[in-house]
N, CA, C and O atoms as a Tinker XYZ file with bonds, in Angstrom:
   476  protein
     1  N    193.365000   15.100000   42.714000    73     2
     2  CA   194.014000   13.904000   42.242000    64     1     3
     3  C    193.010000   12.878000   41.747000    63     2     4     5
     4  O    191.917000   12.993000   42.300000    81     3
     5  N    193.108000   11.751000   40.707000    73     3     6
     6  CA   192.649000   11.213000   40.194000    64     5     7
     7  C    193.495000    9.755000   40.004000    63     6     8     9
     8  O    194.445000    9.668000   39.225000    81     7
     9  N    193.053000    8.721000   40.758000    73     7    10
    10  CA   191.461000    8.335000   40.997000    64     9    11
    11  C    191.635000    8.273000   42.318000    63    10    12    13
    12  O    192.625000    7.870000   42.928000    81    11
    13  N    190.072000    8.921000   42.963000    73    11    14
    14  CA   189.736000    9.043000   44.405000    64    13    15
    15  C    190.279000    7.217000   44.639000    63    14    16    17
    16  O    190.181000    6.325000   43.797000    81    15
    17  N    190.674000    7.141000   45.629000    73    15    18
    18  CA   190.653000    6.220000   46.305000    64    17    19
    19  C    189.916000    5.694000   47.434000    63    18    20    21
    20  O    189.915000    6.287000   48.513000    81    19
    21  N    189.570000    5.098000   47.329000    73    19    22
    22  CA   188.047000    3.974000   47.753000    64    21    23
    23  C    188.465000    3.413000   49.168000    63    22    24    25
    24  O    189.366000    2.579000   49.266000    81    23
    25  N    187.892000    3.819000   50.079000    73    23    26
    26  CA   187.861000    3.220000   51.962000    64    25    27
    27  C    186.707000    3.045000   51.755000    63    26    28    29
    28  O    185.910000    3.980000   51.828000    81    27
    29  N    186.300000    1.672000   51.414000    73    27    30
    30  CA   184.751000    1.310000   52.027000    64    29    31
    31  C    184.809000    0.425000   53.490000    63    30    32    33
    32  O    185.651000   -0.377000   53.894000    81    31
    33  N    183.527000    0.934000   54.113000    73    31    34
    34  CA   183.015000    0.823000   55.333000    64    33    35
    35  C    181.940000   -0.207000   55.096000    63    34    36    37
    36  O    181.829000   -1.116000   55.918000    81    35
    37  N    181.008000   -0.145000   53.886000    73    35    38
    38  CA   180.123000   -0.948000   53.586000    64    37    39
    39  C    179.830000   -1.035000   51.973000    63    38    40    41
    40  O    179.586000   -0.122000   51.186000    81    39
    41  N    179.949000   -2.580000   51.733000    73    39    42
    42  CA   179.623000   -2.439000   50.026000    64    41    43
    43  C    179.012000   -3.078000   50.054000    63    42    44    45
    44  O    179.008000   -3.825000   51.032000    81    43
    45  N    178.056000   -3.251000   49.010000    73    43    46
    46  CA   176.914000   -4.298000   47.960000    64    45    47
    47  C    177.214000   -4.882000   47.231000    63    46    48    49
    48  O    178.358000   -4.552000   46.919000    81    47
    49  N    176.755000   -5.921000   46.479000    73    47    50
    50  CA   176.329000   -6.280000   45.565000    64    49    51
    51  C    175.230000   -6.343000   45.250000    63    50    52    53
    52  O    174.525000   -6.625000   46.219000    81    51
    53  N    174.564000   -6.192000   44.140000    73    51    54
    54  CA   173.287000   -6.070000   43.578000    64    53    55
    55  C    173.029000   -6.591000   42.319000    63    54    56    57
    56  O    173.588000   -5.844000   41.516000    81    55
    57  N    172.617000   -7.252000   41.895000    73    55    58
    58  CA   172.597000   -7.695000   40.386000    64    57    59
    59  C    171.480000   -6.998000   39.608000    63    58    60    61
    60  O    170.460000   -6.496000   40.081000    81    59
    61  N    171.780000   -7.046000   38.594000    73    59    62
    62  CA   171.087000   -5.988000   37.508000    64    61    63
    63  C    170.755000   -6.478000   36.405000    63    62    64    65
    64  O    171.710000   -7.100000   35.939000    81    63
    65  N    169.778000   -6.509000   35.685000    73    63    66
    66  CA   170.106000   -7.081000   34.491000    64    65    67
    67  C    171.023000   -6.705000   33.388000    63    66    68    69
    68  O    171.030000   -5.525000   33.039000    81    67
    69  N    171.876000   -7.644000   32.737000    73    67    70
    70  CA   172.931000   -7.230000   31.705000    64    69    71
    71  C    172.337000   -7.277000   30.200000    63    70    72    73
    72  O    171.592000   -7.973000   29.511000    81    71
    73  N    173.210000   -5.982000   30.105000    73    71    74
    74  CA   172.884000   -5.554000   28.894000    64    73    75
    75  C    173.794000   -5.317000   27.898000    63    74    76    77
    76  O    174.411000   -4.259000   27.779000    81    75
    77  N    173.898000   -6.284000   27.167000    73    75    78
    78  CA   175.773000   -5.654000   26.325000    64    77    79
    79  C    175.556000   -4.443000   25.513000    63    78    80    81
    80  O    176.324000   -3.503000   25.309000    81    79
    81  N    174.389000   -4.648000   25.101000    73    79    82
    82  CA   175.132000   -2.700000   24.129000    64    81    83
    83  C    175.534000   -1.773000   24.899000    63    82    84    85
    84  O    176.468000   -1.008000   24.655000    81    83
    85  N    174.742000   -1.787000   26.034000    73    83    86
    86  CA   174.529000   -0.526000   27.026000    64    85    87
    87  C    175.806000   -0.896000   27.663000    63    86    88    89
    88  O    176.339000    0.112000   28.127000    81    87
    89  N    176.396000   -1.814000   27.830000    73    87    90
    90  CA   177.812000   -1.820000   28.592000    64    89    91
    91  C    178.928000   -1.509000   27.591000    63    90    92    93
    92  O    179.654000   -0.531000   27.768000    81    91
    93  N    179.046000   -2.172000   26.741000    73    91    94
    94  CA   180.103000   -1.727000   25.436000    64    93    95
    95  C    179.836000   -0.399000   25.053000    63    94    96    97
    96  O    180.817000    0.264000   24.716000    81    95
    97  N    178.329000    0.333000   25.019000    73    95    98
    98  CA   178.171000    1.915000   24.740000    64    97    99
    99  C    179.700000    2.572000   25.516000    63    98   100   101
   100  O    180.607000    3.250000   25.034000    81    99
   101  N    179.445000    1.919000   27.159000    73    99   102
   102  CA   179.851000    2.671000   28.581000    64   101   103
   103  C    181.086000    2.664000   28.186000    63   102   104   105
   104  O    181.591000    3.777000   28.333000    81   103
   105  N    181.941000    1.729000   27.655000    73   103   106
   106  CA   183.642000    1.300000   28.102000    64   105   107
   107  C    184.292000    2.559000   27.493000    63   106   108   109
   108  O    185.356000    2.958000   27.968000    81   107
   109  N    183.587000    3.336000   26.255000    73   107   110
   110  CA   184.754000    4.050000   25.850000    64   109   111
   111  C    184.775000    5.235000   26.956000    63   110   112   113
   112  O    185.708000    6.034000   26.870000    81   111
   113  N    183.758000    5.423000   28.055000    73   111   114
   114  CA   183.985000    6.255000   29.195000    64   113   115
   115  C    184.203000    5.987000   30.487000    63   114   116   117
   116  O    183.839000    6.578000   31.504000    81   115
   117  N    185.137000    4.580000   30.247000    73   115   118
   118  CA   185.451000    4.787000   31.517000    64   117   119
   119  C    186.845000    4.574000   30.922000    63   118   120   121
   120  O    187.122000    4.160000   29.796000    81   119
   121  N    188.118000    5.149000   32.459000    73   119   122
   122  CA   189.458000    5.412000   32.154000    64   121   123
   123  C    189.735000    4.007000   32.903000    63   122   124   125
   124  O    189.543000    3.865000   34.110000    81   123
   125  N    190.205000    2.994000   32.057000    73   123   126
   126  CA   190.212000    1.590000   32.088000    64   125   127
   127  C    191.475000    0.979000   33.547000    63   126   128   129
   128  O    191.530000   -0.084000   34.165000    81   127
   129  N    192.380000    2.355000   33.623000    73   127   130
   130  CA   193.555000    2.149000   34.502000    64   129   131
   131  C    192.535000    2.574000   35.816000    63   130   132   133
   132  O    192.449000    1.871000   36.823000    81   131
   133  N    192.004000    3.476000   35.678000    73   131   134
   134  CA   191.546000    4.122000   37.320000    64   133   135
   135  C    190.596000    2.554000   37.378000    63   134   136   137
   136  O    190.899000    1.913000   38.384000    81   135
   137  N    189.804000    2.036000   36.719000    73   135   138
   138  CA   189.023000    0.881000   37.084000    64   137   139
   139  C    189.551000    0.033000   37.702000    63   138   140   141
   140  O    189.248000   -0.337000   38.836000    81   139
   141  N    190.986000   -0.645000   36.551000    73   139   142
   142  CA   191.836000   -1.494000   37.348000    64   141   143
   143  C    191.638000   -1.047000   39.366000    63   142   144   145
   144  O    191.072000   -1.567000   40.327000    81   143
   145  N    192.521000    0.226000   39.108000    73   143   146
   146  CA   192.742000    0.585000   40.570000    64   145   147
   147  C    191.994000    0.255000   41.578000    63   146   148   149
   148  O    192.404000   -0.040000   42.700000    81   147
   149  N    190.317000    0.310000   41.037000    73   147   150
   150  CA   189.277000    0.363000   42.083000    64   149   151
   151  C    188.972000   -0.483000   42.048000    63   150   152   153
   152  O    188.248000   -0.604000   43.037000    81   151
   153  N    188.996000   -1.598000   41.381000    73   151   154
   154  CA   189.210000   -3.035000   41.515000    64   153   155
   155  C    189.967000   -3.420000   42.949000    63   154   156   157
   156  O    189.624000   -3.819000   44.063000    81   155
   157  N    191.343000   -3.024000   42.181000    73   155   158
   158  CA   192.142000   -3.518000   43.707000    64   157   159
   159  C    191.979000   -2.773000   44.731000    63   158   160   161
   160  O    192.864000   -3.016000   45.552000    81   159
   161  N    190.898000   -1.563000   45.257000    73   159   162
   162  CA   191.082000   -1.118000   46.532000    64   161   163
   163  C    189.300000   -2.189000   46.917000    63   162   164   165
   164  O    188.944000   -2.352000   48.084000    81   163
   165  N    188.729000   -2.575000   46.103000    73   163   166
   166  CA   187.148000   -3.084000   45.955000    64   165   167
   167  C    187.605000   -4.705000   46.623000    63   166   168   169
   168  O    186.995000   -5.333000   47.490000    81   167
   169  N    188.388000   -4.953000   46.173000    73   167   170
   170  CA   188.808000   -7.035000   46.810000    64   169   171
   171  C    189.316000   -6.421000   47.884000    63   170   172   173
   172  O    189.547000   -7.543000   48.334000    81   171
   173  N    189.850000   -5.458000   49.021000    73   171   174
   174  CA   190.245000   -5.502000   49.894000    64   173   175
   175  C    189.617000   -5.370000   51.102000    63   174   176   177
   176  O    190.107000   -5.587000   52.211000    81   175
   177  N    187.744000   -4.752000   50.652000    73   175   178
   178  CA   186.869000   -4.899000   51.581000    64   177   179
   179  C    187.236000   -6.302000   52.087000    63   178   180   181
   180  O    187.664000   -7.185000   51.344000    81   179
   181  N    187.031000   -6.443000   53.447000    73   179   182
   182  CA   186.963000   -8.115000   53.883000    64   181   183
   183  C    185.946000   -8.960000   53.588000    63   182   184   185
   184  O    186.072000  -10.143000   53.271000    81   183
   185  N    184.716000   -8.216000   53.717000    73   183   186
   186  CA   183.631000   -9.271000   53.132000    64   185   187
   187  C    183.832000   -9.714000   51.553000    63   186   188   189
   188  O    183.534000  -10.901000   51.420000    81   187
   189  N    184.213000   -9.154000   50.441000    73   187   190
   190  CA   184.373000   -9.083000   49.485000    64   189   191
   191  C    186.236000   -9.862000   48.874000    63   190   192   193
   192  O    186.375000  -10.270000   47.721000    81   191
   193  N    187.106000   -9.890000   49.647000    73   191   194
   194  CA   187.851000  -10.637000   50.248000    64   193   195
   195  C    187.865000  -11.551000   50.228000    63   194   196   197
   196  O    188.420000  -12.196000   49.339000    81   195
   197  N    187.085000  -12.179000   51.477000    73   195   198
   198  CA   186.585000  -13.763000   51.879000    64   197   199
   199  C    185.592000  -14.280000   51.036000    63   198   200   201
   200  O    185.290000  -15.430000   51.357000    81   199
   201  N    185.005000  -13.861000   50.115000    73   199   202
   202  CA   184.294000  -14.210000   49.694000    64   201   203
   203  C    182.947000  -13.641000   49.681000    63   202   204   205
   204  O    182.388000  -13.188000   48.682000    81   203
   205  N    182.562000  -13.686000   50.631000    73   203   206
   206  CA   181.358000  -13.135000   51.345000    64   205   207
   207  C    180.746000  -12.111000   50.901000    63   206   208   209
   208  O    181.278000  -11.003000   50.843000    81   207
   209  N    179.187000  -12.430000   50.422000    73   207   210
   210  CA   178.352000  -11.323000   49.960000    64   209   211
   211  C    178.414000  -11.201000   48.544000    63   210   212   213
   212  O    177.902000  -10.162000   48.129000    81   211
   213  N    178.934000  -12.024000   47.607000    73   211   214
   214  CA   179.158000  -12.336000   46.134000    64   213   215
   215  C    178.682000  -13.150000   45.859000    63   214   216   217
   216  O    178.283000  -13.993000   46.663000    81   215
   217  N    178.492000  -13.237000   44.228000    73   215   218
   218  CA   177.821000  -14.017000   44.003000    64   217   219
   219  C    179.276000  -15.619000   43.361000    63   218   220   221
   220  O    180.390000  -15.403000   42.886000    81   219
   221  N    178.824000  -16.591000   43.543000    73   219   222
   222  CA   180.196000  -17.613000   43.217000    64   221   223
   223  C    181.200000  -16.945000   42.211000    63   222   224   225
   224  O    180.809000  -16.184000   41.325000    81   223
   225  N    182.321000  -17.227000   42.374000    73   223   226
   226  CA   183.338000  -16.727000   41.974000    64   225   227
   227  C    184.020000  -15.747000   42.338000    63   226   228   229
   228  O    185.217000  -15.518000   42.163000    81   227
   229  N    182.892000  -14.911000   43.076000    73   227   230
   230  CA   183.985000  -13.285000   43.240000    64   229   231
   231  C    183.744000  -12.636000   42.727000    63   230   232   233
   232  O    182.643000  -12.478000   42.200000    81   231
   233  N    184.849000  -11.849000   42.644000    73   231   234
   234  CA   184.781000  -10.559000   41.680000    64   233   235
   235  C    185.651000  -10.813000   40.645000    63   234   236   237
   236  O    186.743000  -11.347000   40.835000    81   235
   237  N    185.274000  -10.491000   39.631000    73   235   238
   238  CA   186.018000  -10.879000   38.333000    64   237   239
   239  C    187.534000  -10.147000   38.164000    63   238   240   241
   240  O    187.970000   -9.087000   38.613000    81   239
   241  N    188.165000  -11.235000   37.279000    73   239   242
   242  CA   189.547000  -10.870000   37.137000    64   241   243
   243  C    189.323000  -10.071000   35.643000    63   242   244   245
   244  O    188.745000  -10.600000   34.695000    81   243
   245  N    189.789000   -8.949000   35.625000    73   243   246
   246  CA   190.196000   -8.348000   34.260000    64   245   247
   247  C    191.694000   -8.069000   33.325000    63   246   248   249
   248  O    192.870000   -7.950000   33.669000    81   247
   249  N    191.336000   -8.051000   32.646000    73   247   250
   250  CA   192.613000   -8.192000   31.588000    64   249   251
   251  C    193.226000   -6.414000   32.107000    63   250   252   253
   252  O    192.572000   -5.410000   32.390000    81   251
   253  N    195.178000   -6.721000   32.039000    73   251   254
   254  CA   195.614000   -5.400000   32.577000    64   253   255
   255  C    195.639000   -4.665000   31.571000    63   254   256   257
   256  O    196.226000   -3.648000   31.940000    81   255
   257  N    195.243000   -4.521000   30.093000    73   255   258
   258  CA   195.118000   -3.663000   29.404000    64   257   259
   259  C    193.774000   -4.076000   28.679000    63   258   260   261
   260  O    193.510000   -5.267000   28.509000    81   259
   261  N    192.673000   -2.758000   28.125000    73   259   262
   262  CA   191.427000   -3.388000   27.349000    64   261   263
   263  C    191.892000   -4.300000   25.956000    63   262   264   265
   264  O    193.061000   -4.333000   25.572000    81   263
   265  N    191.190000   -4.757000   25.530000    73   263   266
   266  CA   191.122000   -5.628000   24.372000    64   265   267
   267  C    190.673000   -4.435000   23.401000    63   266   268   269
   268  O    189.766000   -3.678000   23.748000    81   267
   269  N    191.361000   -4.282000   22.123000    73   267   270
   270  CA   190.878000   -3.512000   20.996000    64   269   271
   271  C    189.575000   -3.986000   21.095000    63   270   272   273
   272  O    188.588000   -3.257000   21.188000    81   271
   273  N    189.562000   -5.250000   21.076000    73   271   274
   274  CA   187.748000   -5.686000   20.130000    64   273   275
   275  C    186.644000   -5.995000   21.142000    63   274   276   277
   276  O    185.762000   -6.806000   20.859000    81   275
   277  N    186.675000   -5.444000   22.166000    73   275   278
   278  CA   186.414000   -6.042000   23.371000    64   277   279
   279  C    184.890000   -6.012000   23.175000    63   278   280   281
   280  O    184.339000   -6.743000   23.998000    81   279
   281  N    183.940000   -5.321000   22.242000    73   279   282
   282  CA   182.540000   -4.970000   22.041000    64   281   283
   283  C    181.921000   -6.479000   21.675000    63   282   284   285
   284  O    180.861000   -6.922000   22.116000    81   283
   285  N    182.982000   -7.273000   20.618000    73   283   286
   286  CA   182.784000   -8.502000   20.558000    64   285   287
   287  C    182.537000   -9.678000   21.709000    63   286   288   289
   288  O    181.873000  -10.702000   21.550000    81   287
   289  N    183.454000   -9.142000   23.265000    73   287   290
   290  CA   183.920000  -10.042000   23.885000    64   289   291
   291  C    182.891000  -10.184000   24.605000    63   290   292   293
   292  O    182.811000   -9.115000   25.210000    81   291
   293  N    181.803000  -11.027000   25.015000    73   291   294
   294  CA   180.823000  -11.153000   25.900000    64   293   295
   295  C    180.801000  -11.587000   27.261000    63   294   296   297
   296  O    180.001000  -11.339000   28.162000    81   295
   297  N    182.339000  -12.622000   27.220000    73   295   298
   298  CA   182.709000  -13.046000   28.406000    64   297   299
   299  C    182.880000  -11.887000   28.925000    63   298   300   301
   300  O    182.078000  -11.697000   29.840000    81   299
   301  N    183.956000  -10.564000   28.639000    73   299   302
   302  CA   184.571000   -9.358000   29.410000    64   301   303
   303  C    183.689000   -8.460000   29.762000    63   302   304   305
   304  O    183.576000   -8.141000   30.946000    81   303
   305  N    182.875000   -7.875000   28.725000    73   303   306
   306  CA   181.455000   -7.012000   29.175000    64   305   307
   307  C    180.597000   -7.516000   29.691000    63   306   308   309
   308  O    179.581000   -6.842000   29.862000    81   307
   309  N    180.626000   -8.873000   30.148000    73   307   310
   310  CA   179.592000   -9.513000   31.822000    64   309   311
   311  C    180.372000   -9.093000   32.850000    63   310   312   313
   312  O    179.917000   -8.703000   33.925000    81   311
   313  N    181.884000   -9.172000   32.489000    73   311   314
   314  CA   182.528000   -9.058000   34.100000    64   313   315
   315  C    182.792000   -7.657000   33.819000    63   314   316   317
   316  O    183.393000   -7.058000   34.711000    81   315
   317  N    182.456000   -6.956000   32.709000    73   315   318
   318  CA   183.150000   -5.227000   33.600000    64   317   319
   319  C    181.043000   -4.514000   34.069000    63   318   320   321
   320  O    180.769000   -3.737000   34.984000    81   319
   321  N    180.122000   -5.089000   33.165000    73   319   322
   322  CA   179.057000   -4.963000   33.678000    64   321   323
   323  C    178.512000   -5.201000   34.893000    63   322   324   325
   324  O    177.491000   -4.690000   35.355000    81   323
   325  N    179.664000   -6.476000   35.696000    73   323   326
   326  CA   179.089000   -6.689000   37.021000    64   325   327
   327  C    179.913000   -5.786000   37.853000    63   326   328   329
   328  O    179.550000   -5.362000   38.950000    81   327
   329  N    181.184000   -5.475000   37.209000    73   327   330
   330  CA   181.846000   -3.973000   38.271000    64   329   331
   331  C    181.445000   -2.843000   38.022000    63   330   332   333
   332  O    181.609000   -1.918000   38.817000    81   331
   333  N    180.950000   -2.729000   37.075000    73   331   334
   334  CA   180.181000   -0.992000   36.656000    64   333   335
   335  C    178.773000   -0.977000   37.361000    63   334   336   337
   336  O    178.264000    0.098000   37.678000    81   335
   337  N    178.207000   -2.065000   37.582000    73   335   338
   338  CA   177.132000   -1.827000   37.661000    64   337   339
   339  C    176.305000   -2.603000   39.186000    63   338   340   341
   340  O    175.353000   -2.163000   39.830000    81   339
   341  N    176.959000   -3.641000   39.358000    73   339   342
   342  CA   176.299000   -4.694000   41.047000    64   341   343
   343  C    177.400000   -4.101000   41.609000    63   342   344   345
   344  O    176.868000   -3.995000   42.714000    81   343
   345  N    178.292000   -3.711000   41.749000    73   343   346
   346  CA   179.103000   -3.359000   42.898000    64   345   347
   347  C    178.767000   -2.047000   43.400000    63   346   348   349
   348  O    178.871000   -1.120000   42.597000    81   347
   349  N    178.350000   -1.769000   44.681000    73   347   350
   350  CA   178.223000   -0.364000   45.117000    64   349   351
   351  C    178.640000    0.190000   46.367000    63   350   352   353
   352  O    178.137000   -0.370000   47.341000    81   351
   353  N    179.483000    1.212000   46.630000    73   351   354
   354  CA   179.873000    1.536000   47.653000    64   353   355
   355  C    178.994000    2.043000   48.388000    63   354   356   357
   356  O    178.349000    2.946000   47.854000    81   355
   357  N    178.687000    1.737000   49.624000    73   355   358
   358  CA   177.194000    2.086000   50.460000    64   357   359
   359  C    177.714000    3.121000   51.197000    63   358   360   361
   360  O    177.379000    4.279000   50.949000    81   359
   361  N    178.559000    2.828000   52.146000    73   359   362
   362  CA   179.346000    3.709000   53.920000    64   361   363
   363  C    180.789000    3.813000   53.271000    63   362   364   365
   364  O    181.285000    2.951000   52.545000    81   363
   365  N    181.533000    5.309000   53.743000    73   363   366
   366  CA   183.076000    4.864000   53.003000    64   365   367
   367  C    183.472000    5.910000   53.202000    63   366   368   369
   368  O    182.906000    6.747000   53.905000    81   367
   369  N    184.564000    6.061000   52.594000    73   367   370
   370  CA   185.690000    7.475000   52.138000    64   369   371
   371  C    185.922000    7.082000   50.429000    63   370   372   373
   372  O    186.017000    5.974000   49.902000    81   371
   373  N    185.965000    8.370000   49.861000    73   371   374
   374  CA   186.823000    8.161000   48.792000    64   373   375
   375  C    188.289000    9.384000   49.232000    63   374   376   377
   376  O    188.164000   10.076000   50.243000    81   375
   377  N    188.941000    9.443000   48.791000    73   375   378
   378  CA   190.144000    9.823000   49.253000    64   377   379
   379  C    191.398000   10.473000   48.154000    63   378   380   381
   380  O    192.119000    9.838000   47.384000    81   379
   381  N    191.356000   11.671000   48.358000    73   379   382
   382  CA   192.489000   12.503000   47.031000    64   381   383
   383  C    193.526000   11.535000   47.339000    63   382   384   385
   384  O    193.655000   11.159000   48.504000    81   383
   385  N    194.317000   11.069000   46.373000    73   383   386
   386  CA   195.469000   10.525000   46.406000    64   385   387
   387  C    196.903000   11.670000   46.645000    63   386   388   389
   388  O    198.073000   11.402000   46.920000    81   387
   389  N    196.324000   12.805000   46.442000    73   387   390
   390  CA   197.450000   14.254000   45.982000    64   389   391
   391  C    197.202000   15.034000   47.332000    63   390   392   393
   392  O    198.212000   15.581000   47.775000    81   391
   393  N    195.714000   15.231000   48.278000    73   391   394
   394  CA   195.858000   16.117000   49.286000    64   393   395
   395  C    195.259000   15.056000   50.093000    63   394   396   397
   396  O    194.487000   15.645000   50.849000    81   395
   397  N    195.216000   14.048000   50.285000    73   395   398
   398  CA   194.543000   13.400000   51.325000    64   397   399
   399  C    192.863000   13.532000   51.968000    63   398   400   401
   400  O    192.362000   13.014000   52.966000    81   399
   401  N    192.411000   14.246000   51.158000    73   399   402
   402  CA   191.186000   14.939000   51.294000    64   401   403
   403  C    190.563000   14.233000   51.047000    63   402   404   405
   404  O    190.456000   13.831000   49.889000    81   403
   405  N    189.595000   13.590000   52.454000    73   403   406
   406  CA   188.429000   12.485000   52.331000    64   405   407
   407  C    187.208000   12.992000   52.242000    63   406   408   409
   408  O    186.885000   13.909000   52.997000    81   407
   409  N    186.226000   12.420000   51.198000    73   407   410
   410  CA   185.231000   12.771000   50.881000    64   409   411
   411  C    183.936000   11.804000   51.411000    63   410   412   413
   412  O    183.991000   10.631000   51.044000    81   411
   413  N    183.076000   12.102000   52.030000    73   411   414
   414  CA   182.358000   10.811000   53.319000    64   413   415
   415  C    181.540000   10.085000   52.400000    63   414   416   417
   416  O    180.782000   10.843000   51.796000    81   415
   417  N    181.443000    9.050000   52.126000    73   415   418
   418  CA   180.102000    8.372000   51.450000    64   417   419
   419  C    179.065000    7.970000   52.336000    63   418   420   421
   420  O    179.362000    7.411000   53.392000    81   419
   421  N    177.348000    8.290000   51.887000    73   419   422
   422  CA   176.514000    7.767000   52.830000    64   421   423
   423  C    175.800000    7.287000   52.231000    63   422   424   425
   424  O    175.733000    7.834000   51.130000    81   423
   425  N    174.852000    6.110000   52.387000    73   423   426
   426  CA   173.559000    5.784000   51.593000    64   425   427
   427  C    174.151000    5.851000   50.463000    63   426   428   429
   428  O    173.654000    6.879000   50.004000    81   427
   429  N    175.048000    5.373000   49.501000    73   427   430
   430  CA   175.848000    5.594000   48.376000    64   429   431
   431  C    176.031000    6.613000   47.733000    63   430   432   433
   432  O    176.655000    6.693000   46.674000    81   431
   433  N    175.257000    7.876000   48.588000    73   431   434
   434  CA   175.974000    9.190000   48.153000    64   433   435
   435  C    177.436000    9.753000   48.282000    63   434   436   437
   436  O    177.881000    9.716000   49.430000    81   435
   437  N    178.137000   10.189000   47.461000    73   435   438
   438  CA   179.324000   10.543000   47.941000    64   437   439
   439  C    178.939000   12.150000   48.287000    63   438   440   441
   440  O    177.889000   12.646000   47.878000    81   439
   441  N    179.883000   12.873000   49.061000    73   439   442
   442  CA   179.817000   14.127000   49.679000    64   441   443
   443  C    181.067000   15.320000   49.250000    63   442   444   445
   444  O    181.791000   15.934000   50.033000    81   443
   445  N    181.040000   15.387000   48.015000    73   443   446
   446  CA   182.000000   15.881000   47.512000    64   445   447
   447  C    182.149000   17.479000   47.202000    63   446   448   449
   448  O    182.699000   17.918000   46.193000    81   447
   449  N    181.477000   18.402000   48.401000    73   447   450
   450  CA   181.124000   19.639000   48.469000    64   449   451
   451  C    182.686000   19.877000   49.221000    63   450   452   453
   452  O    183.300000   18.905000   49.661000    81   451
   453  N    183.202000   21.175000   49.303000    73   451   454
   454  CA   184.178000   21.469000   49.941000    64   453   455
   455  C    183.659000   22.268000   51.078000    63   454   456   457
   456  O    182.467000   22.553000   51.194000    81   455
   457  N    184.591000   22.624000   51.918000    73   455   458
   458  CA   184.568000   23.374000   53.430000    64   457   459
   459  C    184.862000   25.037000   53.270000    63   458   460   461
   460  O    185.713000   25.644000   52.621000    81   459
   461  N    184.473000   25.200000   53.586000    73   459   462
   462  CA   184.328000   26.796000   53.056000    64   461   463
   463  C    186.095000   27.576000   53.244000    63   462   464   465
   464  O    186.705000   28.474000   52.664000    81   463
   465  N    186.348000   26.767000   54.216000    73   463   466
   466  CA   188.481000   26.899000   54.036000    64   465   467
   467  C    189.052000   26.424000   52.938000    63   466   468   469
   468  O    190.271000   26.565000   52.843000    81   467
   469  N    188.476000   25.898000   52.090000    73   467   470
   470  CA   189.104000   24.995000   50.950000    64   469   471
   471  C    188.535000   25.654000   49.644000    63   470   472   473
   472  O    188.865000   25.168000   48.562000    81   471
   473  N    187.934000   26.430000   49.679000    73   471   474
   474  CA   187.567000   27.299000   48.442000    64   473   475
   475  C    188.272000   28.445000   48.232000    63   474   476
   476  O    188.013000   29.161000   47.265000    81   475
């Protein structure tokens, strides 16, 4: 199932330097609905929530559908650059939405090998 769904245990922020080509390159690969999604499972961490551990403002609000021209938009490719790129899931689950099948995150690795019953 698609999109894993996100149980974080521990997230980051990290800032990076921004780069608009290199982010407008990115948008035509990412699937803009699964982002939405991980957005809203990403504000439900509590630290991230309350505020806490961000930089002022939060986490950015995005538009519910992309903008045709959005390569232009500099305001939008800062805020999808700071979710593509400073946000990181550290400790966690991601989670099949279709079999319930949790996948462990560590050190921001995810663990997405199967069990030798599942092959």
């Amino acid at each position: 199932g698609f999109p894993l769904i996100i149980r974080p245990v521990q997230m980051k922020y990290e800032e990076s330097p921004y780069d608009k080509d290199f982010t407008a390159a990115m948008i035509p690969k990412v699937q803009y609905d699964a982002l939405l999604k991980a957005l809203q499972w990403v504000r439900e961490y509590p630290p991230f929530a309350n505020g806490e551990a961000l930089p002022p403002g939060g986490l950015p609000e995005l538009p519910p559908v992309l903008p045709q021209e959005y390569e232009g938009d500099d305001n939008l490719l800062r805020r999808l650059h700071f979710l593509l790129f400073d946000i990181h899931l550290v400790e966690g689950k991601l989670v099949c939405p279709e079999s319930g099948r949790e996948f462990p995150v560590n050190d921001r690795i995810p663990n997405m090998l199967l069990n030798d019953d599942e092959v």
